[in-house]
C-alpha atoms as an extended CHARMM CRD file, in Angstrom:
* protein
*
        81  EXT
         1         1  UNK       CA              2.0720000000        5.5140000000      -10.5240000000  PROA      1               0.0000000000
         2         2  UNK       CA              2.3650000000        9.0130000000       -9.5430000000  PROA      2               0.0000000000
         3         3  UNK       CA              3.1690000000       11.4450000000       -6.0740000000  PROA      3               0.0000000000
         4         4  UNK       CA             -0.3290000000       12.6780000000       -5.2720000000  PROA      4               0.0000000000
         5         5  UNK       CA             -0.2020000000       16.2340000000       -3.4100000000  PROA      5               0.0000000000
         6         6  UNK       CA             -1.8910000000       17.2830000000       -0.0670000000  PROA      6               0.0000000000
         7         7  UNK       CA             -4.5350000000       18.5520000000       -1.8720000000  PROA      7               0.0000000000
         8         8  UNK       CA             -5.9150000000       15.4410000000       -3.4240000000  PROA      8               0.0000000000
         9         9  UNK       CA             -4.5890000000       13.3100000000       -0.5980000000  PROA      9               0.0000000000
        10        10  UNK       CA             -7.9180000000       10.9240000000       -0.2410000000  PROA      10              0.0000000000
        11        11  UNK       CA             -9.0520000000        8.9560000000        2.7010000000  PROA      11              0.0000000000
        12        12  UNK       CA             -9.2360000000        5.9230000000        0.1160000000  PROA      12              0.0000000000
        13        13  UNK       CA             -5.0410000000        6.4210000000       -0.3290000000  PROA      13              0.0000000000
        14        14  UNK       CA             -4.4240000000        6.9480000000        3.1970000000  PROA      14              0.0000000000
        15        15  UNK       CA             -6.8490000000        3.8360000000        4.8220000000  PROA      15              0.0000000000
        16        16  UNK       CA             -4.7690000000        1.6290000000        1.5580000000  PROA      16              0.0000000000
        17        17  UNK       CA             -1.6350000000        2.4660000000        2.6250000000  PROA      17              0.0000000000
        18        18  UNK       CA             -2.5560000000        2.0260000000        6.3980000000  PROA      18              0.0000000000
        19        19  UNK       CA             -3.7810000000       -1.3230000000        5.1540000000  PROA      19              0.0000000000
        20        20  UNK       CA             -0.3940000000       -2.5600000000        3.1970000000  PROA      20              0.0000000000
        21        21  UNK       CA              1.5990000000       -1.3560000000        6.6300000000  PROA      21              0.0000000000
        22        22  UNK       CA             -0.8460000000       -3.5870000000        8.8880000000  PROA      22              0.0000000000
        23        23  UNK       CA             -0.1470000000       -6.4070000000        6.9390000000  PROA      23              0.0000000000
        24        24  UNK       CA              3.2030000000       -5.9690000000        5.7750000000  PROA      24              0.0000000000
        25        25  UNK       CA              3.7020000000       -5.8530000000        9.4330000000  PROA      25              0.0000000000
        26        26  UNK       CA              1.8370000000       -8.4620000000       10.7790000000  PROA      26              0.0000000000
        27        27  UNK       CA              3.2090000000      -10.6840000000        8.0000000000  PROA      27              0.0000000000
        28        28  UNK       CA              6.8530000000       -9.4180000000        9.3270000000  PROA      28              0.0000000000
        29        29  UNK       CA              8.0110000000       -8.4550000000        6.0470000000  PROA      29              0.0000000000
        30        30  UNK       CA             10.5960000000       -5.8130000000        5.9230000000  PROA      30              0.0000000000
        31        31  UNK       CA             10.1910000000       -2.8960000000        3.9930000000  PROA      31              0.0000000000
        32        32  UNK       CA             13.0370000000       -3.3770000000        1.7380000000  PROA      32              0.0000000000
        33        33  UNK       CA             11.6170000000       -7.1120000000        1.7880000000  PROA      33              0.0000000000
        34        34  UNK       CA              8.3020000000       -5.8490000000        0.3910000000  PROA      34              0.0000000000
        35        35  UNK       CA              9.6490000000       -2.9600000000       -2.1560000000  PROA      35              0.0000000000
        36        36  UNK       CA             12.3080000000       -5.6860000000       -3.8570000000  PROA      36              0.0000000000
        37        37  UNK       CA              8.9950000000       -8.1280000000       -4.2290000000  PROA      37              0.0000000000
        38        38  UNK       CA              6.7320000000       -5.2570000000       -6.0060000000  PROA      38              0.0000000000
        39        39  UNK       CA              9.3340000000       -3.7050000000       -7.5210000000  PROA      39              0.0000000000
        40        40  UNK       CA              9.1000000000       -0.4240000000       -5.3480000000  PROA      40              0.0000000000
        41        41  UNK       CA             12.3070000000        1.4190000000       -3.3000000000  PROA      41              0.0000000000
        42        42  UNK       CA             12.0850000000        1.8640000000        0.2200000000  PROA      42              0.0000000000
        43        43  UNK       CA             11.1070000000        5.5260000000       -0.6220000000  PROA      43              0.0000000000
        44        44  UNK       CA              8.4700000000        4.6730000000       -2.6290000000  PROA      44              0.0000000000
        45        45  UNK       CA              6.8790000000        1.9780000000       -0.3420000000  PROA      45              0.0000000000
        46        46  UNK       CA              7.3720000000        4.4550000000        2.6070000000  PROA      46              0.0000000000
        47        47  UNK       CA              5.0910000000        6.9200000000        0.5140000000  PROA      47              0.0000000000
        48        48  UNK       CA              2.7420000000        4.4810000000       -0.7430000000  PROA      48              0.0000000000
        49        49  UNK       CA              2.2430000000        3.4200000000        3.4760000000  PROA      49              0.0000000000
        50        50  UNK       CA              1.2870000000        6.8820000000        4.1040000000  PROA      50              0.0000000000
        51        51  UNK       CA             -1.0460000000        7.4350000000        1.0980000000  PROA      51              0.0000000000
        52        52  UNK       CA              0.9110000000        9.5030000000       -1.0940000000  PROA      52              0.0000000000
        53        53  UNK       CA              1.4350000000        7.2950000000       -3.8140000000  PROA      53              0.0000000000
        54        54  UNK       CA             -1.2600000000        6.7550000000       -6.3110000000  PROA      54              0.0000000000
        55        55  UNK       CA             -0.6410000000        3.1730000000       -8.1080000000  PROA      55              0.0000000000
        56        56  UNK       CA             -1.6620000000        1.5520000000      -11.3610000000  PROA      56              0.0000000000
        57        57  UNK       CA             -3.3280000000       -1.9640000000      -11.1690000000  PROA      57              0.0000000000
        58        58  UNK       CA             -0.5650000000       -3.7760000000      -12.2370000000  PROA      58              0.0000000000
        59        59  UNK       CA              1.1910000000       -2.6250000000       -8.9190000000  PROA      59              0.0000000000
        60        60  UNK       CA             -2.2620000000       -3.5060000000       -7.1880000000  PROA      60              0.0000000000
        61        61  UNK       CA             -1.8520000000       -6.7120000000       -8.1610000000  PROA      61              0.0000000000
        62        62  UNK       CA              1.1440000000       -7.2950000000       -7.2070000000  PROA      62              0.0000000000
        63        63  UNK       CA              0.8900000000       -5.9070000000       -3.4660000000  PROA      63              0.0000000000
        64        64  UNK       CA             -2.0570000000       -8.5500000000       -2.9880000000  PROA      64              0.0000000000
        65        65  UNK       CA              0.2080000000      -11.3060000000       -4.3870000000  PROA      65              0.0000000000
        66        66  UNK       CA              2.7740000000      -10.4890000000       -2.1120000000  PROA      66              0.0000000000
        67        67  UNK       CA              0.3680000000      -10.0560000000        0.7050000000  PROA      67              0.0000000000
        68        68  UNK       CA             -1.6390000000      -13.0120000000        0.0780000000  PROA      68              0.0000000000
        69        69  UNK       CA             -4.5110000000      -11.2550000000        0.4460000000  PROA      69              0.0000000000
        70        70  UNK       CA             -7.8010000000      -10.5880000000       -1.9860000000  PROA      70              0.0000000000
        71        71  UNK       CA             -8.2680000000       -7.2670000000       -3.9760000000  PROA      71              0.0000000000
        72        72  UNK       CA            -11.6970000000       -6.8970000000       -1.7160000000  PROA      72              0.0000000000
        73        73  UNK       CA             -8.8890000000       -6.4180000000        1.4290000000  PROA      73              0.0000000000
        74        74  UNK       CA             -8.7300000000       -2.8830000000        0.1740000000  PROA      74              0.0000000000
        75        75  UNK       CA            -12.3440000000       -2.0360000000       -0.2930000000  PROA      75              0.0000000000
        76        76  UNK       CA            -13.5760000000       -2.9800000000        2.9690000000  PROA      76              0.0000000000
        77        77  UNK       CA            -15.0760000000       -0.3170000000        5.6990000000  PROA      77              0.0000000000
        78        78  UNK       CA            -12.2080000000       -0.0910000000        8.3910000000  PROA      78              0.0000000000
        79        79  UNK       CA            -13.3510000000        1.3010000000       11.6730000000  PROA      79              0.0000000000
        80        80  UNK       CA            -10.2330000000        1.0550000000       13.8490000000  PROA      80              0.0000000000
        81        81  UNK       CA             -7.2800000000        2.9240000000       11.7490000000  PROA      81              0.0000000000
């Protein structure tokens, strides 16, 4: 897991933290909620939200268990971010 700068800040990071917010949200899990369940501060789940965090798979993993939702959540084409 490591800070990404501007520079490399990708759409992919940015629409998969958009994602984890939407359903963190809608699931109406706190962020402090979410960060003690994949072992993440509230910093670090704030920067992950707005795609500055680049994650391993373990971490991956994780977020989806927590989520309840499949890996493919992350892949697919959103059109209303």
């Amino acid at each position: 897991m490591h800070l990404v700068s501007n520079r490399t800040h990708s759409f992919f990071l940015i629409n998969f933290g958009a994602t984890i917010k939407q359903l963190r949200i809608s699931d109406k899990i706190s962020r402090t909620q979410f960060g003690n369940a994949v072992g993440l501060s509230v910093f670090k789940v704030g920067q992950l939200e707005n795609g500055m965090l680049d994650i391993d798979l373990k971490l991956f993993y994780s977020i989806t268990k927590v989520l309840s939702v499949s890996p493919a959540t992350f892949f697919e084409i959103k059109e209303n971010l």
